[in-house]
One Martini backbone bead per residue (centre of mass of N, CA, C, O) as a GRO file, in nm:
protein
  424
    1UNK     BB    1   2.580   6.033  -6.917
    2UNK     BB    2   2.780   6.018  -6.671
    3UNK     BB    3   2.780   5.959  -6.306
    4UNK     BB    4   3.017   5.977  -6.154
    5UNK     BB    5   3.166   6.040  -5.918
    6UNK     BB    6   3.336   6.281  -5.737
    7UNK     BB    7   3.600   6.332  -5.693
    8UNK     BB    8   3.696   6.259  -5.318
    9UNK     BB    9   3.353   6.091  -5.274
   10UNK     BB   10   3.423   5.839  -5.258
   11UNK     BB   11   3.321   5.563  -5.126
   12UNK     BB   12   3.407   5.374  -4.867
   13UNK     BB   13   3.323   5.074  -4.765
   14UNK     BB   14   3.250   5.160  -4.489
   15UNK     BB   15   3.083   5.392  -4.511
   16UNK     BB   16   2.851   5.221  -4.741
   17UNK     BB   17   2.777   5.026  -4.473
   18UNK     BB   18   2.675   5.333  -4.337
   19UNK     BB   19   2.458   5.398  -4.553
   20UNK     BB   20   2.275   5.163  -4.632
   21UNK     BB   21   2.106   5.127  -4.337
   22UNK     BB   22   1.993   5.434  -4.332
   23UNK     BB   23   1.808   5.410  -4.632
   24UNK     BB   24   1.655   5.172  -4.543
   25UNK     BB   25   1.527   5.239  -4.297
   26UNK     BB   26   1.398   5.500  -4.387
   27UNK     BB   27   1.193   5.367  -4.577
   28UNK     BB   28   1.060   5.166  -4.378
   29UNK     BB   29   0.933   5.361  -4.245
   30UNK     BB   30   0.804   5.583  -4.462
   31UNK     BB   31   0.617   5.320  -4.595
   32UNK     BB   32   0.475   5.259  -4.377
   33UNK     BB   33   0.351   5.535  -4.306
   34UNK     BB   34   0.213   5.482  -4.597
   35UNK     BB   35   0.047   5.212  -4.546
   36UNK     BB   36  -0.133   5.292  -4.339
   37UNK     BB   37  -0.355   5.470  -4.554
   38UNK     BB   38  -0.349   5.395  -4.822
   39UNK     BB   39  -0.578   5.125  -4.852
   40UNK     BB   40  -0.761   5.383  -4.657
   41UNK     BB   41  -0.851   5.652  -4.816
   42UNK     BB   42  -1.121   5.614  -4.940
   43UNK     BB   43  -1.278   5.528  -4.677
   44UNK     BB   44  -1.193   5.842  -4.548
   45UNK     BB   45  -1.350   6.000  -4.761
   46UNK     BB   46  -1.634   5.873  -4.783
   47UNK     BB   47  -1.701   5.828  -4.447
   48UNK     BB   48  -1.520   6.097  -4.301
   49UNK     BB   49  -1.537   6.324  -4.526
   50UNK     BB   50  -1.761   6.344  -4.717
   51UNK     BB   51  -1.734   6.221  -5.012
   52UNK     BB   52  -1.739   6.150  -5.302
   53UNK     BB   53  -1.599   5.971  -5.555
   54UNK     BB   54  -1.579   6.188  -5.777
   55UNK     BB   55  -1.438   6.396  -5.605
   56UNK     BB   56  -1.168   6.233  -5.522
   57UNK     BB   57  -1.082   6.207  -5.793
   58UNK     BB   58  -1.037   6.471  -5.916
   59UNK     BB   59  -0.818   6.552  -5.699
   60UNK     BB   60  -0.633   6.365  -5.749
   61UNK     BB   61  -0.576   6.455  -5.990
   62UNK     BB   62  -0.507   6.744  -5.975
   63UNK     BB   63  -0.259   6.666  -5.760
   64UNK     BB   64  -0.096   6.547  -6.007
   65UNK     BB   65  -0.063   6.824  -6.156
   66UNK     BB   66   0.062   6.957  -5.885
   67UNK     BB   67   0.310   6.793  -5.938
   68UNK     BB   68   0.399   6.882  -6.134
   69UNK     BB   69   0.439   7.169  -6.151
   70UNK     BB   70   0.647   7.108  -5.857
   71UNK     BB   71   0.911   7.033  -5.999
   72UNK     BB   72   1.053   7.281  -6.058
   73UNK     BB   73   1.147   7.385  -5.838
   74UNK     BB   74   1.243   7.097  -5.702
   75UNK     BB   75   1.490   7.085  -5.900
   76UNK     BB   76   1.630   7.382  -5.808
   77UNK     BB   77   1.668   7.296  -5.511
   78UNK     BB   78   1.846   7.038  -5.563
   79UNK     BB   79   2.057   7.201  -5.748
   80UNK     BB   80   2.154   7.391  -5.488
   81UNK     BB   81   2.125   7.193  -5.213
   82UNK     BB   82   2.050   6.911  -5.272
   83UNK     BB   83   1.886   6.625  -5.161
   84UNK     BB   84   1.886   6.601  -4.867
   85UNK     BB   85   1.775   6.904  -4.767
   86UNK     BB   86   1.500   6.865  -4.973
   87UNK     BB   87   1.404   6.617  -4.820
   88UNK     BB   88   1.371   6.702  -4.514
   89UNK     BB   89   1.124   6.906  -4.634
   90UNK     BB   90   0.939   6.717  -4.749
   91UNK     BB   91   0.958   6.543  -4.476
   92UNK     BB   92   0.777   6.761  -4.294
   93UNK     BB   93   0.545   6.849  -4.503
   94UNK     BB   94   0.411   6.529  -4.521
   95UNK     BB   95   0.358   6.530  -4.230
   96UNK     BB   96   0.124   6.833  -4.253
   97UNK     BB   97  -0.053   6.688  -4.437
   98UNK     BB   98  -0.133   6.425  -4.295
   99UNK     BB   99  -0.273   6.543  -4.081
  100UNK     BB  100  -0.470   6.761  -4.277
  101UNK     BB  101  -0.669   6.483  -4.271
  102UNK     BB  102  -0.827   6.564  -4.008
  103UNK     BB  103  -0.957   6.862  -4.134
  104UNK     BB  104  -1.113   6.785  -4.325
  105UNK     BB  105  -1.426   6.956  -4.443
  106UNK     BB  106  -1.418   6.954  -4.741
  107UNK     BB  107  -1.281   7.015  -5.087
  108UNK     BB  108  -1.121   7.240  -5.092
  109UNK     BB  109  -0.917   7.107  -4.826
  110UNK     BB  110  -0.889   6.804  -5.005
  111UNK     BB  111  -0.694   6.969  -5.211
  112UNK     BB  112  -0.498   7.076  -5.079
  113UNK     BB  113  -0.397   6.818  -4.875
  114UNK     BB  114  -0.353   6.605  -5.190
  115UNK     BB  115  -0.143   6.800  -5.316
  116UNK     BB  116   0.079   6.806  -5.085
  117UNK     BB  117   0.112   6.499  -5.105
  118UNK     BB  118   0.156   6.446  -5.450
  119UNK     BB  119   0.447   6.632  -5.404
  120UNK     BB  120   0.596   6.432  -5.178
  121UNK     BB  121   0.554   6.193  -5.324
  122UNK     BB  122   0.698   6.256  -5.587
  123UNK     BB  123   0.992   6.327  -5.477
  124UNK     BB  124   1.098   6.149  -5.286
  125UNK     BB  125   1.231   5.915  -5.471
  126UNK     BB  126   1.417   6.111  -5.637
  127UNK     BB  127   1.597   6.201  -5.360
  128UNK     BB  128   1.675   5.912  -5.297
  129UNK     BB  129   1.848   5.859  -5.555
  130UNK     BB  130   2.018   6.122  -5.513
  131UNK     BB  131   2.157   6.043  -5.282
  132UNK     BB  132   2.275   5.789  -5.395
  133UNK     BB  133   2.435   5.903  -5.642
  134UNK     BB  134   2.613   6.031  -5.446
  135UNK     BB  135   2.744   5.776  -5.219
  136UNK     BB  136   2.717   5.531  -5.455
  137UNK     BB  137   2.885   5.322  -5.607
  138UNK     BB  138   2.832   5.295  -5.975
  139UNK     BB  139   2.804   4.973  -5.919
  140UNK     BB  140   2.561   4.981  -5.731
  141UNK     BB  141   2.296   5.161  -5.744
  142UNK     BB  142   2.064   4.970  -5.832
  143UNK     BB  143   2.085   4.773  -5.607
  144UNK     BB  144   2.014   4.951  -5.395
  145UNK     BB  145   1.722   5.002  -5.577
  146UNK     BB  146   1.654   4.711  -5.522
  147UNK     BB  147   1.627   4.714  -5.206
  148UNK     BB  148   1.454   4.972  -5.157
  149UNK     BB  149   1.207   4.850  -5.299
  150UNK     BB  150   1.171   4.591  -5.100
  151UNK     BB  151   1.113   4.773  -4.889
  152UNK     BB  152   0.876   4.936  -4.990
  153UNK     BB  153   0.682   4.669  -4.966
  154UNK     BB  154   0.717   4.620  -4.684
  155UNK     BB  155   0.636   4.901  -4.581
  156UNK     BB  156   0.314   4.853  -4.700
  157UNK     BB  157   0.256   4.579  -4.584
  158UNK     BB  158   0.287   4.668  -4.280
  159UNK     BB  159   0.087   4.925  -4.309
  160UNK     BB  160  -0.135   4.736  -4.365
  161UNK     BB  161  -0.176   4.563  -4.144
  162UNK     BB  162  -0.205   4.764  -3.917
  163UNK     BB  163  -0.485   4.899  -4.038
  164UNK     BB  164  -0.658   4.633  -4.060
  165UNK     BB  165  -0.648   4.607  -3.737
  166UNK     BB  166  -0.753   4.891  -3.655
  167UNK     BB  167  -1.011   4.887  -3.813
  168UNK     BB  168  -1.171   4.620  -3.773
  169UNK     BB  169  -1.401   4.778  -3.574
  170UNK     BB  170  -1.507   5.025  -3.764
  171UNK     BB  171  -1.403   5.283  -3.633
  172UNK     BB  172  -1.330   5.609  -3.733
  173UNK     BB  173  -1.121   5.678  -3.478
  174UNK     BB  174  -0.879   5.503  -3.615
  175UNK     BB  175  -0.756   5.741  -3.841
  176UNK     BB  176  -0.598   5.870  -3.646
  177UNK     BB  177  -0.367   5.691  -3.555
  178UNK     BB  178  -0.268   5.646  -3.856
  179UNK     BB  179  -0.184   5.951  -3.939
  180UNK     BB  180  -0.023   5.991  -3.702
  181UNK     BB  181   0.184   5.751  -3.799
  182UNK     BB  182   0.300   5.909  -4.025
  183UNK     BB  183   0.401   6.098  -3.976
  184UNK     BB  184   0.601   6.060  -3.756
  185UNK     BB  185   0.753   5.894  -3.949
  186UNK     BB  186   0.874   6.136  -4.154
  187UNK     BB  187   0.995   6.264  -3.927
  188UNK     BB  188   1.218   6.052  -3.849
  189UNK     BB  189   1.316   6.062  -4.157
  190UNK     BB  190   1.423   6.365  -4.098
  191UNK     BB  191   1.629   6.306  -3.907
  192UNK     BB  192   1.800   6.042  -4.015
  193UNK     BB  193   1.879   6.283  -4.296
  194UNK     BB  194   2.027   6.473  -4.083
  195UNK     BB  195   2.229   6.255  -3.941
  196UNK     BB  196   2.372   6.268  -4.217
  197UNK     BB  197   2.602   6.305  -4.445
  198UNK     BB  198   2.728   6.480  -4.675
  199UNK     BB  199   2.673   6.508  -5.006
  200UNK     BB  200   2.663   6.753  -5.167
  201UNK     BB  201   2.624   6.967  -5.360
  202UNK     BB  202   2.487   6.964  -5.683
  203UNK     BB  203   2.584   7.274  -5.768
  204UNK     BB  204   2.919   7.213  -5.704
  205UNK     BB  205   2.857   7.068  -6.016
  206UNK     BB  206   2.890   7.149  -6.298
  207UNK     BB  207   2.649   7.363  -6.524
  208UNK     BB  208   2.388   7.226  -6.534
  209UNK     BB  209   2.020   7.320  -6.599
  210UNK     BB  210   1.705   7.330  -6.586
  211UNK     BB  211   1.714   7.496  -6.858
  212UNK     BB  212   1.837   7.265  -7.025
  213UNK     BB  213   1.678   7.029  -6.935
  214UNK     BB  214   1.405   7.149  -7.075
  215UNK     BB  215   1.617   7.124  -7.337
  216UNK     BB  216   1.613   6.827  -7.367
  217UNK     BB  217   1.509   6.529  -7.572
  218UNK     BB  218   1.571   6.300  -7.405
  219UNK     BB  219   1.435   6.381  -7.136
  220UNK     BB  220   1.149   6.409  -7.274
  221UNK     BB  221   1.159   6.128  -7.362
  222UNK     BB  222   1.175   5.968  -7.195
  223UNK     BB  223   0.946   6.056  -6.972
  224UNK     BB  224   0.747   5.914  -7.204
  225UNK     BB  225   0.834   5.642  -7.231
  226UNK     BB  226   0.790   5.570  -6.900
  227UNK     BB  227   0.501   5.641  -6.906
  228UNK     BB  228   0.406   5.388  -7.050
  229UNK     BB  229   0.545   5.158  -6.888
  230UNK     BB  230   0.403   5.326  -6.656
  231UNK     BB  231   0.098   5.154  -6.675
  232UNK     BB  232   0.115   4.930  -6.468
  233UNK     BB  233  -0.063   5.130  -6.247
  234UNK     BB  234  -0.329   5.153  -6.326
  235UNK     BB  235  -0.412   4.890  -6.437
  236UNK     BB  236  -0.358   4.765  -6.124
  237UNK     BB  237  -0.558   4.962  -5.954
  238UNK     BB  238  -0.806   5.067  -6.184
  239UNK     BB  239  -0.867   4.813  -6.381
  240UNK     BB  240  -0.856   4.545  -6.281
  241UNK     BB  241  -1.067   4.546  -6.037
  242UNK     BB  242  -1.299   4.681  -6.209
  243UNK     BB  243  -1.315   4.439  -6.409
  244UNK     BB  244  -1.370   4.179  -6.222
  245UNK     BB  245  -1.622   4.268  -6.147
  246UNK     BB  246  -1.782   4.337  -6.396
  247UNK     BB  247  -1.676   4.096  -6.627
  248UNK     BB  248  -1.697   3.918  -6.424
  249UNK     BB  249  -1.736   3.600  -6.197
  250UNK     BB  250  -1.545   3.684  -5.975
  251UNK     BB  251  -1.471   3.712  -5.717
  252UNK     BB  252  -1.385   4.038  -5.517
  253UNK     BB  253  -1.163   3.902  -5.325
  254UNK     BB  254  -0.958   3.811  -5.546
  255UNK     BB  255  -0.836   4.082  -5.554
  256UNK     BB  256  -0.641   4.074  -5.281
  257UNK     BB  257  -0.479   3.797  -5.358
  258UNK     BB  258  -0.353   3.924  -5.602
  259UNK     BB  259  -0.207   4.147  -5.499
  260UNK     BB  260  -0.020   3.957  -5.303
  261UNK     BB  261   0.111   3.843  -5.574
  262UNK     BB  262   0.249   4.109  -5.631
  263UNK     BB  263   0.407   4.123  -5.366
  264UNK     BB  264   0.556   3.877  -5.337
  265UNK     BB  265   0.728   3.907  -5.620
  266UNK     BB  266   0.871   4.217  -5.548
  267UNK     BB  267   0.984   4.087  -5.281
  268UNK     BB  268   1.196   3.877  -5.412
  269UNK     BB  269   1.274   3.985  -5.744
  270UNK     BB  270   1.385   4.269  -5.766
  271UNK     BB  271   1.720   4.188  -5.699
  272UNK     BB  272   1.739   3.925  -5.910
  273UNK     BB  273   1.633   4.127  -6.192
  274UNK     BB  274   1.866   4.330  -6.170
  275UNK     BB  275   2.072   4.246  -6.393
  276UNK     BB  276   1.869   4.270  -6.640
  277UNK     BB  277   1.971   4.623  -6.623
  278UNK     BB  278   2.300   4.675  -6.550
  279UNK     BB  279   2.304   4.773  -6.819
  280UNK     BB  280   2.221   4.983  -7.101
  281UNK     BB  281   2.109   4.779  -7.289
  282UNK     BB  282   1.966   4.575  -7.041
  283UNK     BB  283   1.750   4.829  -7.005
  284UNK     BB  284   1.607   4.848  -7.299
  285UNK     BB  285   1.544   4.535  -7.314
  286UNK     BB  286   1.382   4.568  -7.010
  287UNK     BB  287   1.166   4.763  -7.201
  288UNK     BB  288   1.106   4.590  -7.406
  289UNK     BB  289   0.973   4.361  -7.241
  290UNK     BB  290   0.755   4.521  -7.046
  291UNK     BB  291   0.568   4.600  -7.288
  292UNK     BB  292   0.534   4.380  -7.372
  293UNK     BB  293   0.374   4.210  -7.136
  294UNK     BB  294   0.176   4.411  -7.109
  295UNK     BB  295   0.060   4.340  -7.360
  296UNK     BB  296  -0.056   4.032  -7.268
  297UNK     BB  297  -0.197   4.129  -7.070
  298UNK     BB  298  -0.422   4.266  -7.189
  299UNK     BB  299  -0.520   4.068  -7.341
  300UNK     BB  300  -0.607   3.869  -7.109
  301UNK     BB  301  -0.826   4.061  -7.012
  302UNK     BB  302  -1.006   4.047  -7.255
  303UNK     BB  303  -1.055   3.740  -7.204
  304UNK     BB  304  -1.166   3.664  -6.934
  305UNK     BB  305  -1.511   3.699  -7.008
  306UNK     BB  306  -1.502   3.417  -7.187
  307UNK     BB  307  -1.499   3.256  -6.936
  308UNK     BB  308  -1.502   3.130  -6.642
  309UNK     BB  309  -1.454   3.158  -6.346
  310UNK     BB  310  -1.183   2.968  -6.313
  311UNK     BB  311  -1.088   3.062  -6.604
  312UNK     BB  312  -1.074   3.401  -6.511
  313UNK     BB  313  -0.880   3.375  -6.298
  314UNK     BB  314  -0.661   3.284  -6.430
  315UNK     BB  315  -0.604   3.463  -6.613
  316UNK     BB  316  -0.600   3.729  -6.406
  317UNK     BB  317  -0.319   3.587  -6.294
  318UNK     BB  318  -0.155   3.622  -6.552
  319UNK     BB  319  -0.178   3.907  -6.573
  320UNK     BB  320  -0.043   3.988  -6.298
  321UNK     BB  321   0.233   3.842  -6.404
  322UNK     BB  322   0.303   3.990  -6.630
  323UNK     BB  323   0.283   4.299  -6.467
  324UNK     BB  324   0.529   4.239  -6.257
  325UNK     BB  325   0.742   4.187  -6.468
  326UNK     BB  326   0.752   4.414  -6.559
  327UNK     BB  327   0.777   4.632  -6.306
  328UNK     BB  328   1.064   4.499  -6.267
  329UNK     BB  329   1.175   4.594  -6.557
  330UNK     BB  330   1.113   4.907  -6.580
  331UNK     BB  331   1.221   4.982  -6.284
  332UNK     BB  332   1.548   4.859  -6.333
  333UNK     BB  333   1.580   5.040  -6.580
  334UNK     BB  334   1.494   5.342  -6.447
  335UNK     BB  335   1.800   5.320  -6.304
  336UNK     BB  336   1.988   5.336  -6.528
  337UNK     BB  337   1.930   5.538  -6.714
  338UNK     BB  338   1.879   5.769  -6.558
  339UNK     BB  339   2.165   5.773  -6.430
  340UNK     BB  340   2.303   5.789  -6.693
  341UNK     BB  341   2.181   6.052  -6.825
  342UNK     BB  342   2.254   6.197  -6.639
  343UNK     BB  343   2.390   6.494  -6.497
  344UNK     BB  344   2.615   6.560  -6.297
  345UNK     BB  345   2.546   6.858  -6.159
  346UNK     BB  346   2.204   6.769  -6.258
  347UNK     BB  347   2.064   6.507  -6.073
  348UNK     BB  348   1.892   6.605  -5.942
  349UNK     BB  349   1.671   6.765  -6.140
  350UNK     BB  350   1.663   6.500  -6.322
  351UNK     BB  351   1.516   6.295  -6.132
  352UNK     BB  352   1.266   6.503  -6.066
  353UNK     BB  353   1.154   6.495  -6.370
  354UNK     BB  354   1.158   6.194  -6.447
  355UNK     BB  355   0.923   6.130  -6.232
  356UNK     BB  356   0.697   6.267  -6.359
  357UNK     BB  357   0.659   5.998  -6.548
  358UNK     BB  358   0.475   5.853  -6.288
  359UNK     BB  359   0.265   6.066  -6.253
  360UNK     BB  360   0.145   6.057  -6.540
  361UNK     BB  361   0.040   5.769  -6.499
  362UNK     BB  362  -0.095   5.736  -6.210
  363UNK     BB  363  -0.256   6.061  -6.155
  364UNK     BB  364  -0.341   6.146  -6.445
  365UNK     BB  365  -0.374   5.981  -6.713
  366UNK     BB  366  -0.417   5.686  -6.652
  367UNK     BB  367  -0.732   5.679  -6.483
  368UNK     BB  368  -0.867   5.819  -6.754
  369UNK     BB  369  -0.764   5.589  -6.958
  370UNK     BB  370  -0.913   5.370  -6.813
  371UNK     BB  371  -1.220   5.452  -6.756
  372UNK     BB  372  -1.251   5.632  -7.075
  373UNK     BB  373  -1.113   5.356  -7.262
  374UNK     BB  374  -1.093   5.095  -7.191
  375UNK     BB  375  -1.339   5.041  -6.999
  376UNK     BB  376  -1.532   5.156  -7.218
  377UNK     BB  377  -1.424   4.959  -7.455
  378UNK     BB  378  -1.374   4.683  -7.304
  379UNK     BB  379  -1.212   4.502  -7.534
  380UNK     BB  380  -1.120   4.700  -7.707
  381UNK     BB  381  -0.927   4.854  -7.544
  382UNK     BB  382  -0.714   4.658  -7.479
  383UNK     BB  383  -0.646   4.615  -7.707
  384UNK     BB  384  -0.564   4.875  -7.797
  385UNK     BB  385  -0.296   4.868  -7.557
  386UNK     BB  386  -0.161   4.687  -7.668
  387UNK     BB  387  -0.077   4.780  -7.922
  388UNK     BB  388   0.079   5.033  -7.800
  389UNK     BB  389   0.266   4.880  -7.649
  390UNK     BB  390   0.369   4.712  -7.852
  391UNK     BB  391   0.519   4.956  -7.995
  392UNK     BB  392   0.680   5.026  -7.765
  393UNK     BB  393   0.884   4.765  -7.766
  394UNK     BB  394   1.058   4.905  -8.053
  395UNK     BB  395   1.213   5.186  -7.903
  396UNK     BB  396   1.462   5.043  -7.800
  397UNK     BB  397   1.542   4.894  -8.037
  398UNK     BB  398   1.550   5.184  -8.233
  399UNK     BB  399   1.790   5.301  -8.039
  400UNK     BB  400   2.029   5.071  -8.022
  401UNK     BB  401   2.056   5.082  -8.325
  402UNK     BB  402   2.118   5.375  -8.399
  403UNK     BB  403   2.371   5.383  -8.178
  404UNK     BB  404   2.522   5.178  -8.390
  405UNK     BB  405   2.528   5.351  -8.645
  406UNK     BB  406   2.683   5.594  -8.488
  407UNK     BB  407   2.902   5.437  -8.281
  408UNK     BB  408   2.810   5.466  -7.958
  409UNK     BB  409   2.735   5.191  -7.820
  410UNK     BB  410   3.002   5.005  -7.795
  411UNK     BB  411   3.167   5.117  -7.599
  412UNK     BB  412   2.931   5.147  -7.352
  413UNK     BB  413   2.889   4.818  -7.348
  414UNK     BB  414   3.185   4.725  -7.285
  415UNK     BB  415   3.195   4.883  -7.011
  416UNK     BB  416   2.916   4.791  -6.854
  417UNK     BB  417   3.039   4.477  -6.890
  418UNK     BB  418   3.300   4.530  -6.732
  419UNK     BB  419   3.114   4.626  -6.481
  420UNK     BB  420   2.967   4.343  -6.451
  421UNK     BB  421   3.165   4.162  -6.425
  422UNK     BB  422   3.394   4.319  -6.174
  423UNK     BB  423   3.235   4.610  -5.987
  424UNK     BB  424   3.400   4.886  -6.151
   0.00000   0.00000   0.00000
């Protein structure tokens, strides 16, 4: 279904020039607050909360299933009151979460305070597309969120090197100001979204509800398909460095560096890469692509224990080059799709349901995946992963030829390559 702005509420030039440095400005405070503590959390529930590295896992794991289950009220409220406002909400929420692991002294308040992170993690990024959705013209959308993502990794990467910094001394009284420097940094970004034009309510539109969005197959299909896609983030996460401690003989340090390999080709490529999906047909191929991909990068690492050190750091880092552009194709097809297939009435809820299938890739099944199938079954497990991916990567194209059959997409792919070579 088409998402174009509601008659007499598009962005004029003037607008849009001041809104996209709002979000993106936003953006960067955010991230960066999120950075101060992201690479260096494992480090502060095992050594300063004295935690297991076992429950801290399960907690994790929890805390993402409990933000499944919050997406449906707050997409209840995002459809009643608009993304803006359950924004501001969310970040205020996230802001007293932060600050929450400063007492946190068992398991239990661990769980607490890491479930409301989960729940206000997986909001933000859905009602900022949602509240992009309703300012920026149809045919800037994606590059908007192609921009807002370059800003995303610049403020984890800066957020980081802070931290490191912060850090250095070994002193655990360090993770004080870094965890109050997210807070504040949330205010900031709720302060920044409260004093922004209001977008209109959501629900002052349109006639879809939370309850029609969850029977809808399209939406629970989608859903499904790009938490599979978006498994390149487990992969990436604890499947990968997992890996090469265990299986290879490549130094523990070279972690770091592909890494930073993954972070500086998203942050050059994310924006020159939007072409590849910005309509409807190319955000299909460029599912498509990015589980072939995915499938690639998997069979690689596969190989690399079969390699030597050298062998195997080349493998390893082919693999980790294969998994970035796969990230950057799976995500900026799913702006454009997401965006597309929203109902005009109930895209903020649309948003925030869609985004749970990064919430299952990332914090529910993905880590189970990686940890109790793929690296359990060692180099079979691999393979079996790519076997999975690579059958995912003819899902988009058994829709594109279905929707050929029905008639139905020929004309929505003439009209999306015409708005993408007029810019209208």
């Amino acid at each position: 279904m088409s998402t174009s702005i509601t008659p007499g509420r598009r962005e004029s030039g003037r607008d849009y020039r001041q809104f996209l440095p709002l979000v993106q400005g936003a953006t960067l405070i955010e991230w960066t607050g999120t950075g101060l503590f992201l690479a260096v959390s494992t480090i502060y529930f095992v050594k300063v909360a004295h935690l297991s590295t076992s429950s801290v896992g399960i907690g994790l794991t929890i805390g993402g299933a409990t933000a499944l289950f919050a997406a449906l009220p707050i997409a209840r409220l995002a459809e009643r009151f608009g993304p803006k406002s359950v924004l501001i909400g969310v970040m205020l929420l996230r802001s007293l979460a932060t600050i929450g692991y400063l007492w946190v002294d068992g398991w239990w308040s661990f769980l607490l305070v890491v479930s409301l992170v989960a729940v206000t993690e997986q909001s933000s990024p859905a009602l900022v597309q949602a509240y992009v959705g309703a300012r920026a013209p149809d045919s800037l959308r994606a590059r908007v969120m192609a921009v807002q993502r370059t800003v995303v990794n610049l403020g984890i990467s800066l957020g980081g090197l802070i931290a490191g910094v912060a850090l250095g001394s070994g002193s655990h009284g360090a993770f004080r100001p870094l965890l109050i420097g997210g807070a504040v940094a949330y205010v900031i970004v709720a302060a920044v979204f409260a004093t922004a034009r209001d977008e209109g309510s959501a629900g002052s539109v349109g006639t879809t509800g939370v309850r029609q969005l969850l029977k809808d197959w399209r939406l629970l299909g989608f859903i499904t398909y790009n938490a599979l896609v978006s498994l390149w983030m487990p992969v990436l996460n604890v499947a990968f460095p997992l890996w090469l401690v265990t299986a290879t003989e490549v130094p523990e340090r070279y972690v770091g560096i592909l890494y930073a390999v993954n972070t500086v080709l998203c942050i050059a490529l994310q924006y020159p890469l939007n072409r590849c999906s910005n309509t409807t047909r190319r955000a299909w191929l460029s599912y498509a692509t990015a589980a072939a991909l995915l499938s690639c990068g998997a069979l690689a690492f596969a190989a690399a224990p079969g390699f030597g050190t050298r062998g195997a750091l080349l493998t390893m880092g082919g693999a980790v080059v294969l998994l970035t552009f796969a990230e950057l194709l799976q995500v900026g097809a799913s702006w454009t799709l997401s965006f597309d297939l929203a109902p005009e009435g109930a895209r903020s809820a649309y948003l925030v349901l869609f985004n749970t299938s990064r919430t299952v890739a990332n914090r529910v099944a993905g880590p189970v995946l990686m940890t109790g199938v793929v690296l359990a079954l060692g180099k079979a497990g691999w393979i079996a992963l790519a076997c999975v991916l690579l059958a995912g990567a003819f899902v988009p194209l058994a829709a594109l030829r279905g929707a050929r059959r029905a008639g139905t997409a020929l004309p929505a792919e003439r009209a999306d390559e015409r708005k993408a070579r007029t810019g209208r």
